[in-house]
Each structure stands twice: as structure tokens, then as C-alpha cells.
N, C-alpha and C positions, 0 to 999 in steps of 0.2 A: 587396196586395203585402206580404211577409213582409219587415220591418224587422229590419237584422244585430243582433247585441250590440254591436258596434261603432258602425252610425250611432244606435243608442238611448242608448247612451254620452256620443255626440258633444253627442246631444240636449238631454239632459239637463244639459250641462255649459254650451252654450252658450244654453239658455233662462234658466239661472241667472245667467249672467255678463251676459247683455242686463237683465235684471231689476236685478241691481247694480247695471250701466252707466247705465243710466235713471234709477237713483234720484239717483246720483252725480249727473249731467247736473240734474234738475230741482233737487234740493239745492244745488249751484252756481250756477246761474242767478235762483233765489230770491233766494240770499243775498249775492251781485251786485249783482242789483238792490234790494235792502231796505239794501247798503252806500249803491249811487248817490243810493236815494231820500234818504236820510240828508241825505249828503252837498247833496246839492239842500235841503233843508229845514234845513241849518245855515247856507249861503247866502240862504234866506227871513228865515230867523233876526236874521243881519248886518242887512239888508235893517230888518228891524222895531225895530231896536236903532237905525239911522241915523234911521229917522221920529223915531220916537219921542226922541232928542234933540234934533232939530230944531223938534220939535212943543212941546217942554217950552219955548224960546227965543222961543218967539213968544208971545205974549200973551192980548189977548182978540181980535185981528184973528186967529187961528189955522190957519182953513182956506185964505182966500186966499193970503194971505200963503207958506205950503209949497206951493202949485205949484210952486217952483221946483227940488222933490226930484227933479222927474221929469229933469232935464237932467244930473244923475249918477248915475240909476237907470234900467235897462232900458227902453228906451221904450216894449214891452210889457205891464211892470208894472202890473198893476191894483194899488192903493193901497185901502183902507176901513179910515174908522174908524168905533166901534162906542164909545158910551158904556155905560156898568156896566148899563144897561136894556135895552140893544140894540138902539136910536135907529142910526139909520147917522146919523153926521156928517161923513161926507164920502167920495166914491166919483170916482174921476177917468174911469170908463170908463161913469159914467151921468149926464147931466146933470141931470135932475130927482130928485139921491138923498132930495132929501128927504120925497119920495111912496114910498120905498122901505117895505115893510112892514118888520116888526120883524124883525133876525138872532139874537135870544140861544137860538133855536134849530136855528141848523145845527149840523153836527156840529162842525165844525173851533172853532167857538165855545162849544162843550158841551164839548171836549177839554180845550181851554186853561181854563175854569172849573174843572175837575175835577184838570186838571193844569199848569196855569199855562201850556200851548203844545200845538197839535195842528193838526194836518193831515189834508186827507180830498181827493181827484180827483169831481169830480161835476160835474152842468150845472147851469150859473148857472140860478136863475130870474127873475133881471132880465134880461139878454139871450140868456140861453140859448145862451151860450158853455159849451165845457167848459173847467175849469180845474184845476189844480193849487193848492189853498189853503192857505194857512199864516197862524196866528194865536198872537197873544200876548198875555197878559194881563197888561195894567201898572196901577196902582193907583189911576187916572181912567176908562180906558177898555181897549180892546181894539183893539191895531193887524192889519191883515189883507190880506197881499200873498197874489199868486194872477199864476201864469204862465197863460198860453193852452198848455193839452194838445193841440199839435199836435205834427205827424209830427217838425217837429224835439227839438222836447222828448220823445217816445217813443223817440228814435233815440239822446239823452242818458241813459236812462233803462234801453234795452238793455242784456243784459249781452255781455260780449264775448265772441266767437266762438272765441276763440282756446281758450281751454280747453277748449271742446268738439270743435274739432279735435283738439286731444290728447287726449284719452277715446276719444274714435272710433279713432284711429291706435292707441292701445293696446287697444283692444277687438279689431281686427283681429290685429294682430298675437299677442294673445293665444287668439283661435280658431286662425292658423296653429299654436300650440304643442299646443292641444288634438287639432287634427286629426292631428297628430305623434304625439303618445302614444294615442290611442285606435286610430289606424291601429295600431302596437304590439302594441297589448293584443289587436286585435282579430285581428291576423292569428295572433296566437299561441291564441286561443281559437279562431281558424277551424278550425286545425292540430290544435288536438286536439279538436273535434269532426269534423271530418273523418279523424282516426286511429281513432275511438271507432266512426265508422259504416263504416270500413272494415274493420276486425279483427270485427263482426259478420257482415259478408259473406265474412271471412274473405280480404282483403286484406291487403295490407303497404304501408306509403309511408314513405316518407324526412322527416323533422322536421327541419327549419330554425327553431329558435327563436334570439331574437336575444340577444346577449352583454350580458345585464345581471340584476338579481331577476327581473323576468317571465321571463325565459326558463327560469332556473333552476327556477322555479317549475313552468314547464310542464315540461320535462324531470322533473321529479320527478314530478309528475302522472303523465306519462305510461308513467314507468319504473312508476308502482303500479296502473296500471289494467292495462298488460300481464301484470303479475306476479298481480294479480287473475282476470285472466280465464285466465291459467294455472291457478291456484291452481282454478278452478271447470272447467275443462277437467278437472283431475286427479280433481277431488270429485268429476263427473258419474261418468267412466270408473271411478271406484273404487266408486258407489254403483250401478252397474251391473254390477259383476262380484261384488258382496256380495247384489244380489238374485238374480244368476244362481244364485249357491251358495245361499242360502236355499233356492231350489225345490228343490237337489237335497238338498238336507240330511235324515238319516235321523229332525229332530226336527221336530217341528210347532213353529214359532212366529206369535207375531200381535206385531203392534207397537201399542202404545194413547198417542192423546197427552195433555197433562196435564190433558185431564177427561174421560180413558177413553172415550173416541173413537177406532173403528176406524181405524189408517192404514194397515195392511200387513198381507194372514198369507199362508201359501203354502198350497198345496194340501193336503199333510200334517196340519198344524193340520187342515182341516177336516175330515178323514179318522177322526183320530182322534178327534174330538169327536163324531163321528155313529157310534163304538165305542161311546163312553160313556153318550151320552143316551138314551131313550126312543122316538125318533123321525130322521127326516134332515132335514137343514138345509142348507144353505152359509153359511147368518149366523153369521158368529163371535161376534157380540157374546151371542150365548143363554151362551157361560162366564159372561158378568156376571150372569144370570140364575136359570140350572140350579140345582138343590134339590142337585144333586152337585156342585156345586163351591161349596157354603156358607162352607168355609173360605175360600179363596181372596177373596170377596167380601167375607169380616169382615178380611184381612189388606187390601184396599183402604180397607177404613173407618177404618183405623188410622193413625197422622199420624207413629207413633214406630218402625215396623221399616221396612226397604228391601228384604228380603230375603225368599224363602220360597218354602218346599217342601213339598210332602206327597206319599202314594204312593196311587190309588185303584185298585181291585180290582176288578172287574167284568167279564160275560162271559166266564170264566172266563180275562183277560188282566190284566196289571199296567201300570198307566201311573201314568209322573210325573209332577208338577204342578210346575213352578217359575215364581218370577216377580220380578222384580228393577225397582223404582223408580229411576231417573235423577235427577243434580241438577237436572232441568228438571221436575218431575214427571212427564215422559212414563216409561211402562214397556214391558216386552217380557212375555208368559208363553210359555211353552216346554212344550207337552206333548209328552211323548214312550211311546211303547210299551216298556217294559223288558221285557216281558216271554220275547221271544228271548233277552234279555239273561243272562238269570237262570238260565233253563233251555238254554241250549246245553252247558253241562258235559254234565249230564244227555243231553240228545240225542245226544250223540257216544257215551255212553256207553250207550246203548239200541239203538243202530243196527246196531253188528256182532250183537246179540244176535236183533235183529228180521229181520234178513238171514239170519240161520243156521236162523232159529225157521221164516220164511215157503219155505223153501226145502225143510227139513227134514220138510215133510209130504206136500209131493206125492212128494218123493222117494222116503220112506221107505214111502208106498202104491206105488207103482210097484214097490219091492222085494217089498213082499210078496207082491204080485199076481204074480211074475215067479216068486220062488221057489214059490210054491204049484203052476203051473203045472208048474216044471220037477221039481218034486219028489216029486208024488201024482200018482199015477193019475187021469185025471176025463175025463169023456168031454168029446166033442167040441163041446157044449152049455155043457157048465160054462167049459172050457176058453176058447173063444171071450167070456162073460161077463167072466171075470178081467182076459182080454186089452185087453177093452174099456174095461174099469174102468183098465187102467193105461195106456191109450189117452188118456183122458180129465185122470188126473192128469200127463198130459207136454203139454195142453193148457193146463193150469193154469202147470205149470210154465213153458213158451213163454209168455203169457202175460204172467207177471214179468221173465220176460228181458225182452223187448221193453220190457216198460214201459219196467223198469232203465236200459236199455238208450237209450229216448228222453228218459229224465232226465240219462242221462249225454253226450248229442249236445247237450242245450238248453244242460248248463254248461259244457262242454269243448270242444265244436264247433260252436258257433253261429252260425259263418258259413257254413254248410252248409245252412242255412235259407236259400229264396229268398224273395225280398223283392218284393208286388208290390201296386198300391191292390184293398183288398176290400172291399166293401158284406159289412157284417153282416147283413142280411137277409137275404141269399142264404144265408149258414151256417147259420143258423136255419130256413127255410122247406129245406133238404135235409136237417138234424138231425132234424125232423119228421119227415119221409117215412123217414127210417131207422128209428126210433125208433117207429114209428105203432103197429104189432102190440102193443108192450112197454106205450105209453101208455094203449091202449086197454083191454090186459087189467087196469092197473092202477086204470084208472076217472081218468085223468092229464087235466087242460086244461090245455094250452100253450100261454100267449100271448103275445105281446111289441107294447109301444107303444114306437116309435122312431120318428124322421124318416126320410122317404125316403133321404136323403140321407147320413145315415151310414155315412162310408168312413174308411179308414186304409191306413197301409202297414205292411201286417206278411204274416207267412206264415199263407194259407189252411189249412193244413194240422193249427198248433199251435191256431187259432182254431178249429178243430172241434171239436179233442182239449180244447178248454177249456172249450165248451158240453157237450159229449156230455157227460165226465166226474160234470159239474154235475147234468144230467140224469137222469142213469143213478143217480148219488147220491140223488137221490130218488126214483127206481123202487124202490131195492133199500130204500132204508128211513124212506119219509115215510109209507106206508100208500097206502091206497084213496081217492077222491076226490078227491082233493088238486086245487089250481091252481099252474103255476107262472107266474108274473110275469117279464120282462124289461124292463125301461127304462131312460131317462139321464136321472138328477136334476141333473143338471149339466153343464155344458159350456164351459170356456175357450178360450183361443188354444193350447193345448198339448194338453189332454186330453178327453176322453171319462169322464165320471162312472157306472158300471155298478151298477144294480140287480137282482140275480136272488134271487127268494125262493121259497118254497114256502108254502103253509098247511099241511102235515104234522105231523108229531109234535115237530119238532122235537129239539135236544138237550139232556136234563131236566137234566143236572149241568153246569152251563156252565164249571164246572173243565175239560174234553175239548176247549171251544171254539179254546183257544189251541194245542193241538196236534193239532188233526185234518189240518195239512196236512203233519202229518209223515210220511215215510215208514214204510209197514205200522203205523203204528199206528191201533189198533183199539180202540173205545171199550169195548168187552163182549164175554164170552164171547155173548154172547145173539146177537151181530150179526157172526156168523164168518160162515168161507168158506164154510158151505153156500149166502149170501145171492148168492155168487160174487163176483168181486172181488177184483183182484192185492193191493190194500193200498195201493196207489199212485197213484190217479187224483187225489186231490185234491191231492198232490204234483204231479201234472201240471199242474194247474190252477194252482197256484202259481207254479210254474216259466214255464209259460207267460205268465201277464200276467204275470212280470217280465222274460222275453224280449220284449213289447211296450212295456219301458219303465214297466210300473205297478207298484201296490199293490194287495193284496187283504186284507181282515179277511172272519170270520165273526159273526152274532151273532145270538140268540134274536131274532124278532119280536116284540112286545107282544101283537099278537093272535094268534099261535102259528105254527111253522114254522121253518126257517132261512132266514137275507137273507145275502148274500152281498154286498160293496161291495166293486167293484174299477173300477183306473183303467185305459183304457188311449192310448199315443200316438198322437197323428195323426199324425204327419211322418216324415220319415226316424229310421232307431232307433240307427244304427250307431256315435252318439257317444251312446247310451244303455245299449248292449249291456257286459255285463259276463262276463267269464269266468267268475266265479264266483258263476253263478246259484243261489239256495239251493233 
């Protein structure tokens, strides 16, 4: 049985005040009786002072002759005297005292030698009565009166009752006041433990505390635990809408606490960290680590800056390093990709030139092929050749329209896309079969490790246009033999983490890496349109996982080829979706 605060209160108050009570009581009653016995043994006293003058007035007839003390003395009174040796000379309640052995060893006669008078309660051993004795020591002998210790001499002896009826009546009386104020206290600590576990369940009740400090007291209490648990309402909801933006944030952060210990990073952070390193990961903690982020590592070693930046270069992309120490020692690092950053002047400024440039050629073969036709003689042999020839470049031309065309549907009209759940695997096992003749002539192995289970909701259609692209990418310029690879190194409650690489040739100046998903741009003359190809597919590719709500980097393999890391969403996309998809 679960004991309140309240009766543990009571408890404790009133095992204390019994404990006082008691001592009170037995203190009193002690020293009552040690007044009474007093009192009785300054009466033995008189008693001994009356022989004793009596005794001095009689001569050498001594003993006889003082019987007759007994007829103004107690008729109870035992009488003995005791010569300096301890001879009894005379005892009125023994008749043969003078067979009596020696007393100069009782107590009461060891008292009075030591202290001129003493007293001791014990049984006779001449009659083996009990007695009350008292003796004095006068400077012949030793006089020694002695009551019979019966019930009425114990009953003279009690102490009286009456004060301890009044201890008891105040000890009641004073638990009725404890049980008063601890009811009090208790019901007002009921109240806010029952407000405490109601505001968890998410209840409300009415406080009745009662009009004095206690109550004040709770009322203040409970005005700051409300205000508290407000206060932590807010903090939650606030630190839930600060992690929401963290994930969409276009920087990588990770949060470390103050002995650099992972506690938070978004998905970004790891995006860009597996740009940078050697290898893929999801472990954030490999920045503490990495030979490439050295700086960074010696700026934790340091006790005296808070602050720091640096820019690292790689891949042919730019990322920033920032990392900023708190007064608690926790820190945050912040990586981010500048490298869009940096070069978007530039790309706006390359794109009507690449647009006029990519169009300019089918075009301008198309004229030629037309006027030659309309302009010379040639026979019906040749004639049909040109034709077909400029057949061909208005193939080329369509083409880049459509591409253009479905990059401008992905940013401008993107709700023209149906939305519906697709199994990746299905996209891929019919990319295959389109793609088989192309693979085969190239000496291509297509594989992909996925779980069965891998679905999303997005539109089948740009999911094609986003493998094929991929694919076709490396038919036209990985080489012979090649494997390509598909997997998911990753996988959270929002995303799908994509691996697709080649072992091909890869791209040797990884300066081109950060802009090959730009529109028509083209790494070499070496790798023109004869390879065929709008210019635009990997713009598709782009476009599209970011119409799924993801990211995508490019980056050299270690062991040769292009890897390709893109995310893309599970869920509905349509609060992902952005108008102006890059």
C-alpha cells in the first residue's frame, strides 16, 4: 500500500512528538518519585534524629529502657542499632538480634559511613521482609529505621497521575493540530501532483489551494510548471520546424556535441561528403577523420579560435568548409557545394551562345543540303542522298526541340506530370530490353542490386528518361566492355540513396565534372555530335531527380569510370515540387 506525502508527514511528526511525550512522561515520573522518595527519607531522617536523642538520655540500661519510642513512632517502624563495628544492638522486629550477623556491610550502612546517611529498598535477611532502609551515622553508633515496602508504601511512593493526564491531553490535542496542517499541505501537494499528471495526459483541472503561504506557494508552483511546460511545448514545436528546414536546406550541416560526437546531420551533409572523399559512406563522423579535411581537424585541436572556413576544390566542384564552436563546446560544420554558386554568371552567360551554337548546325546543314538540291543539276541518285542527308539533320534538329522542350515542361509545367507508385525495377528491366542491341554491340553489362521492394511515387515516364539518359551516356562515350552498376547505399524514412556507375573511361579533367549537367555543354571537340546526342540528356537527368524531389553529383571513381549519386523521394512530391527546376 502506497503511503501519501501527507500520512508520511503525519508520520513522522507524530512518532516524534510520541518519542518527546514519553521521554517527558518517564522524566516526570522519575523525578516525582526521587522528590517522594526524598521526602520519605527526610521523615526516616526526623525519625533517626528522635532515637538518637532519646538514646543519648538513657544511660547504660539503653536498650530496654527506648522501647518506649515505639508508642510515638510508626508501629511499623523497624528500629536497629549498629555499633561503629557493626554489632546490631538492638532490632525491635527480631528478638534474638543478638545472633544477628554483622551489618557494617549493607548498603544503607556503607552509604551513611561514606556519607554520613543512606538509604537502599531490599529484603531483609533476618526475616526476609522487604524494606525501605534508612541509616545515619552518629559518632557511637549507627541508627537504622526501615518501613515494610508494601503496597501502601509503593502507592506513597507513586508519582501522581495527574500530570500525565495532562501530557496525554496535550499530546492529543496536539496530533488533532498536526493532522490539520498536514491535511493542508497535503491536499495542496495532492493538487499539484494531480495537476502535473493531468497536463501530461493533457488534461485541465481547477486549483483550490487554500488562502495562506502554502497555498501561495502552490499557486506559484504551479503558475511555473504550466509556464514550463508551455515553454517546452514551444521548444519542441520550434525544434521541429528547425529540423524540418535543416533537411530542406541547400547546405550540408552536421551538429557535434562538446566531445565531437555525432548528434544531427541532414542528408545533404552526407551527399556532399561522399562528393569529396574517396569512397561512399553515410558516417558523418569520417570529416573527423579524412586526409581532406586536415584543416578542419587541426582547427578542432585548437582551444583559442571559434570560428572557420576554408574552400576545398575537387571533382572538378568547389565546396565550403565552415565550422563554428558554441559556448557549450558543442559545434555545427556546414558543408556546402559553391560551386553553382560561383559559376552561374557564367552559365547564363554561355547558354543563349550554346542554344544558337546547338541549333546552328543542323540548321545550317539542312540549308545546304536544300540549296544544293534546288540550285545544281544532279540526278535523281544524288539528289535523293542530299535529301536524306537533310532528312536526317531535322531528325537531329526534333531531337533538341523535344528535349528543350521536356526540360521546359519539367520547370514550368510540372503538374502535367502524373503521379503514380513505380517499382524501379520494372524501369530498368524494360531500359534493358530497349537498350539490348546498343549494349550488346558495345560489349555493355547491365546490372542493378536493389530490394524487391523498391517503390516511389513519381512519374514513370521522367524515371525512364533518367536511366535511359544515364545509360545511353555511357554507350556513347565509356568504351567497350564496360559494367554498369545500379544500387542503394542508403536508405531513410524520406529517401532512396542511388548508385549508378560505370567502369569506362571515365572523365580525365574533372574541371568538366561540375558542368556536365549543363545544357549542350560538351566536354571536347573529340566527343561531338557525330557520337549523336541533343546535348541535353544529362540536363534531363538532372531536371528529373530534382522533379523527384532529390540531388544528384557526378564524380570520378577510384577505380575508373563515372558514379553518379543521386537521391530520390518516396512519398508524395507535390510539397517538393518546385517551379523552377534547374
Amino acid at each position: 500500500m502506497k503511503i501519501s506525502y501527507r500520512q508520511k508527514l503525519f508520520l513522522y511528526f507524530s512518532v516524534l512528538f510520541v518519542l518527546f511525550t514519553i521521554s517527558i512522561i518517564v522524566f516526570e515520573r522519575v523525578r516525582e518519585k526521587k522528590y517522594k522518595t526524598q521526602a520519605l527519607e527526610e521523615k526516616l531522617e526526623a525519625y533517626t534524629d528522635i532515637i538518637h536523642a532519646q538514646v543519648f538520655q538513657i544511660d547504660s540500661d539503653l536498650i530496654p529502657k527506648s522501647f518506649w519510642l515505639q508508642t510515638i513512632l510508626p508501629n511499623d517502624l523497624r528500629i536497629t542499632l549498629i555499633n561503629n563495628q557493626g554489632k546490631v544492638l538492638y532490632d525491635n522486629s527480631i528478638d534474638s538480634f543478638y545472633n544477628l550477623n554483622n551489618h557494617i556491610d549493607r548498603p544503607e550502612i556503607i552509604d551513611a559511613t561514606n556519607n554520613g546517611k543512606g538509604s537502599h529498598i531490599r529484603l531483609s535477611n533476618s526475616n526476609q521482609h522487604k524494606y525501605l532502609y534508612f541509616a545515619k551515622k552518629f559518632d557511637t553508633l549507627y541508627i537504622r529505621v526501615a518501613l515494610p515496602y508494601n503496597i501502601q508504601l509503593q502507592q506513597v511512593l507513586q508519582p501522581d497521575n495527574v500530570s500525565l493526564y495532562f501530557i496525554l491531553l496535550f499530546f492529543i490535542v496536539f496530533l488533532f493540530f498536526i493532522h490539520i496542517a498536514t491535511s493542508k499541505l497535503g491536499k495542496t501537494i495532492r493538487q499539484l501532483r494531480d495537476y502535473v499528471l493531468n497536463s501530461d495526459k493533457n488534461k485541465k483541472m481547477q486549483l483550490q489551494f487554500p488562502n495562506d503561504e502554502i497555498g501561495e506557494i502552490g499557486s506559484k508552483i504551479a503558475d511555473n510548471y504550466f509556464q514550463l511546460k508551455e515553454s517546452k511545448r514551444i521548444i519542441l514545436l520550434e525544434r521541429q520546424k528547425l529540423l524540418q528546414h535543416i533537411q530542406v536546406l541547400e547546405e550540408g550541416i552536421c551538429f557535434l556535441s562538446f566531445n565531437r560526437a555525432i548528434e544531427f546531420h541532414n542528408g545533404l551533409f552526407i551527399q556532399n561528403l561522399n562528393n569529396i572523399i574517396d569512397y561512399t559512406t553515410n558516417d558523418a563522423s569520417i570529416i573527423l577523420s579524412d586526409s581532406k579535411f586536415q584543416e578542419l581537424q587541426n582547427f578542432f585541436a585548437q582551444n583559442n579560435i571559434r570560428y572557420f572556413e576554408n574552400i576545398i576544390h575537387i571533382q572538378g566542384k568547389i565546396f565550403s568548409v565552415r565550422a563554428h564552436i558554441f559556448e557549450d563546446n558543442s559545434s555545427e560544420i556546414i558543408l556546402t557545394d559553391v560551386t553553382k554558386k560561383e559559376k552561374t554568371k557564367q552559365l547564363k552567360q554561355e547558354m543563349t551562345g550554346n542554344i544558337a551554337h546547338e541549333l546552328r548546325t543542323p540548321i545550317t546543314s539542312i540549308r545546304g543540303y536544300l540549296e544544293t538540291v534546288l540550285n545544281q543539276h544532279l540526278d535523281s541518285a544524288k539528289q535523293k542522298y542530299f535529301i536524306e542527308r537533310a532528312f536526317q539533320q531535322t531528325l537531329v534538329l526534333s531531337e533538341i526541340i523535344q528535349d528543350m522542350s521536356l526540360i521546359t515542361k519539367m520547370e514550368e509545367a510540372h503538374s502535367l506530370f502524373s503521379l503514380e507508385t513505380i517499382n524501379v525495377q520494372y524501369i530498368l528491366i524494360k531500359l534493358k530490353d530497349d537498350l539490348q542491341s546498343q549494349l550488346l554491340s558495345h560489349k555493355i553489362e547491365f546490372n542493378w542490386y536493389l530490394p524487391n521492394n523498391v517503390a516511389l511515387k513519381g512519374n514513370s515516364n521522367l524515371l525512364y528518361a533518367l536511366f535511359r539518359n544515364l545509360t545511353e551516356n555511357v554507350i556513347r562515350y565509356a568504351g567497350e566492355n564496360v559494367k554498369i552498376n545500379v544500387s542503394i547505399f542508403k536508405e531513410d524514412t524520406e529517401y532512396y540513396y542511388f548508385s549508378y556507375f560505370d567502369t569506362g573511361k571515365g572523365i580525365q579533367d574533372e574541371i568538366h565534372l561540375s558542368r556536365i549537367f549543363e545544357r549542350f555543354y560538351r566536354i571536347g571537340e573529340g566527343r561531338t555530335r557525330e557520337l549523336g546526342g541533343s546535348g541535353l540528356g544529362l540536363s534531363i537527368v538532372k531536371n528529373a531527380v530534382q522533379f523527384h524531389g532529390g540531388k544528384i553529383i557526378a564524380k570520378n571513381r577510384k577505380e575508373g569510370g563515372l558514379e553518379f549519386l543521386f537521391t530520390l523521394k518516396k512519398e508524395e512530391l507535390e510539397r517538393w515540387l518546385s517551379p523552377n527546376l534547374e
